[in-house]
N, C-alpha and C positions, 0 to 999 in steps of 0.2 A: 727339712733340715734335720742331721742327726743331731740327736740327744748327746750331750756329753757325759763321759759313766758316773754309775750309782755308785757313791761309796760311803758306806756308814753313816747313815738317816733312815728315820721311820716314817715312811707316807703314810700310814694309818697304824693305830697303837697294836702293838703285840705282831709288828712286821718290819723287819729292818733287811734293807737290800743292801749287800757288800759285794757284789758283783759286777763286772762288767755290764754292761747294757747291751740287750740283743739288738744288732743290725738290722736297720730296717727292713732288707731283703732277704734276713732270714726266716728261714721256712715256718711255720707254723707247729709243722707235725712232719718226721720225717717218713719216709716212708717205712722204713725200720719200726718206727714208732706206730705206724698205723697195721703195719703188717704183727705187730706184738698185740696191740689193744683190740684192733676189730677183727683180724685174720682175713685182712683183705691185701690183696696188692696190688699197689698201685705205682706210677710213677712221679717222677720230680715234677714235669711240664705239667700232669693232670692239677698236684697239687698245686703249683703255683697258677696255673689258670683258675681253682674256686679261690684260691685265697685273695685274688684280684678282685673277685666278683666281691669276695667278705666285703672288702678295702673298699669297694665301692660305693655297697649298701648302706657302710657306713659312715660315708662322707668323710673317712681319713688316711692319709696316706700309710698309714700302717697300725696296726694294735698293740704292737712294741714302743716303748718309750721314745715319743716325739715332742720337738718344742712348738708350741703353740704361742701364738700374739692375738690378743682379742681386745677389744673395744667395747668395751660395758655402759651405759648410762645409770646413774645411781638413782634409786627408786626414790624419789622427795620423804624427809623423815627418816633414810636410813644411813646405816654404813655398811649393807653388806649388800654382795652380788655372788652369783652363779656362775662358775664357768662352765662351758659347753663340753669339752671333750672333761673326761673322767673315767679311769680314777686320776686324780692329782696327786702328783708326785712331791714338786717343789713350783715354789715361786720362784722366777730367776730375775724378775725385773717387771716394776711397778711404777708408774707413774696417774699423776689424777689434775684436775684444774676444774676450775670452778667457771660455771652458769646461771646466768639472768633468773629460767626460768618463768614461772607466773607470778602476777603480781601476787596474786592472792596466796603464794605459799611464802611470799617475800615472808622470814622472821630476824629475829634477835639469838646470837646463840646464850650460855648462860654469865655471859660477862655483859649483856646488853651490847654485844657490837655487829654492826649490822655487815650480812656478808657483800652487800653492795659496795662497801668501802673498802674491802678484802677485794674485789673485781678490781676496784678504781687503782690499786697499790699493785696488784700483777698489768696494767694496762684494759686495752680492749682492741682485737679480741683476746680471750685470755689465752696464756699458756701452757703446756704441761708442766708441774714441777715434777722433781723426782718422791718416794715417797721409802721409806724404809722397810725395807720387805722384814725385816725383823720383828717390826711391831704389826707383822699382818699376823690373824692367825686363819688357819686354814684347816678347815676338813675333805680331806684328800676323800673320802668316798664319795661323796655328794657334790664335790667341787663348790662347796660354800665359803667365800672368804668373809671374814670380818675387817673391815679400812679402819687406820686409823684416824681421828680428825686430822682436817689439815690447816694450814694457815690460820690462827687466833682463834682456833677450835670450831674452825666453820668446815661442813662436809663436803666431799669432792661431787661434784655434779656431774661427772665422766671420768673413768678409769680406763687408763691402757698397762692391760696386764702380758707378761712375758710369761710363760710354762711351760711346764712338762706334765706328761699328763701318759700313760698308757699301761701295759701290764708286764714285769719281767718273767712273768708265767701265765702263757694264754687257758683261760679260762675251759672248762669242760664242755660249757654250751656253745664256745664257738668252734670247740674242735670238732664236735657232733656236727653243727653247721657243715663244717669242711666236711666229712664223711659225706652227707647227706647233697650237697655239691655236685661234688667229685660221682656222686650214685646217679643225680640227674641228668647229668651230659652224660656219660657213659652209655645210659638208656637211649638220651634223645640223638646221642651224636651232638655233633657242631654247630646244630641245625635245630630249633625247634619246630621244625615241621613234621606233623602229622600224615600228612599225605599231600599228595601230587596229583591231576591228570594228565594224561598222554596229550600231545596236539593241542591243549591249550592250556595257554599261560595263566594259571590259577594254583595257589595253594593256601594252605588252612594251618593252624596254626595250636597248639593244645594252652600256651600261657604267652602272655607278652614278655618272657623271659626266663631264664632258667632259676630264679630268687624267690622261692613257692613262698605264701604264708608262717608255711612250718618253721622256714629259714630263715622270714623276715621275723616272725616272734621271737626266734633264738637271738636275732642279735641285736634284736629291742632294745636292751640295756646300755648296746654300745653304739649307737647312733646319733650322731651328731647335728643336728637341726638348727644350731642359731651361730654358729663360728661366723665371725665377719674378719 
């Protein structure tokens, strides 16, 4: 889903975006751009074929600002959680509700009121409420939020968070990535095949994909592992 535009807020301090928001299907690097910085040349189709593979490796539909929905469980003891894609841009929509849990973590909050009676007063099973995305506060590089308490100062035992999360200038290590791509196919062809025999059906193969090492540590930072 696109992102709706950036205008006048800072996702991390000493950064304020007043720009439109890149389109998801826009290019990464344009060829212009790669024919200036590496003196290479290449085409549109090339780049959008590694920049797919990027999209891939990363488990996101784009590394330009997209909205994200994630389902968190809150750690027992806390109020804060991690969101998966990063950097975080904005909170657009926050909701949390409360759980049983174990007995043994069963407490009092500091008013002595027990959150089993905060369950019993939303029903069972419980619901989401909504939560104030104003009083969240949020560290957009790390994707760490802090919750606020909810219902008579008892903690939320599962959050559903609404975000945005991506970069309105792709980073230098992902651009090398796309060079470094765009180099691999080029070499291998369309084909990771190493070689062929004549008269029989066998071939061999140099990697299970064109996504080396080199490529997957460059975009280690931007990979997405626990998005539900």
């Amino acid at each position: 889903m696109a992102a709706p535009p950036l205008r006048q807020f800072s996702p991390t301090p000493g950064f304020v975006g007043d720009e439109p928001t890149p389109e998801a299907g826009q290019l990464y690097m344009t060829p212009a751009d790669i024919l200036e910085l590496y003196c290479i040349t290449v085409s549109e189709g090339q780049i959008r074929f590694a920049q797919t593979l990027i999209n891939t490796t990363c488990n996101r539909p784009s590394l330009w600002p997209e909205t994200y929905e994630e389902r968190i469980d809150v750690p027992a003891d806390r109020q804060q959680v991690i969101l998966s894609a990063r950097p975080v841009l904005r909170i657009l929509k926050a909701d949390g509700r409360y759980g049983y849990g174990r007995r043994d973590r069963r407490t009092l909050n500091m008013i002595n009121y027990d959150y089993l009676a905060t369950i019993a007063v939303h029903g069972s099973p419980p619901g989401y409420s909504s939560i104030n995305i104003d009083e969240i506060d949020l560290y957009g590089a790390t994707g760490e939020v802090w919750l606020p308490t909810g219902f008579f100062l008892v903690g939320y035992s599962e959050v559903l968070i609404q975000y945005q999360a991506g970069f309105l200038q792709i980073p230098d290590r992902v651009k090398a990535a796309l060079i470094e791509l765009i180099n691999i196919v080029g070499t291998k062809g369309m084909s990771d095949r190493k070689g062929y025999l004549v008269n029989k059906i066998q071939s061999t193969y140099w990697n299970p994909g064109y996504v080396t090492d080199d490529v997957r540590n460059m975009l280690q930072p931007y990979i997405v592992t626990t998005l539900l």
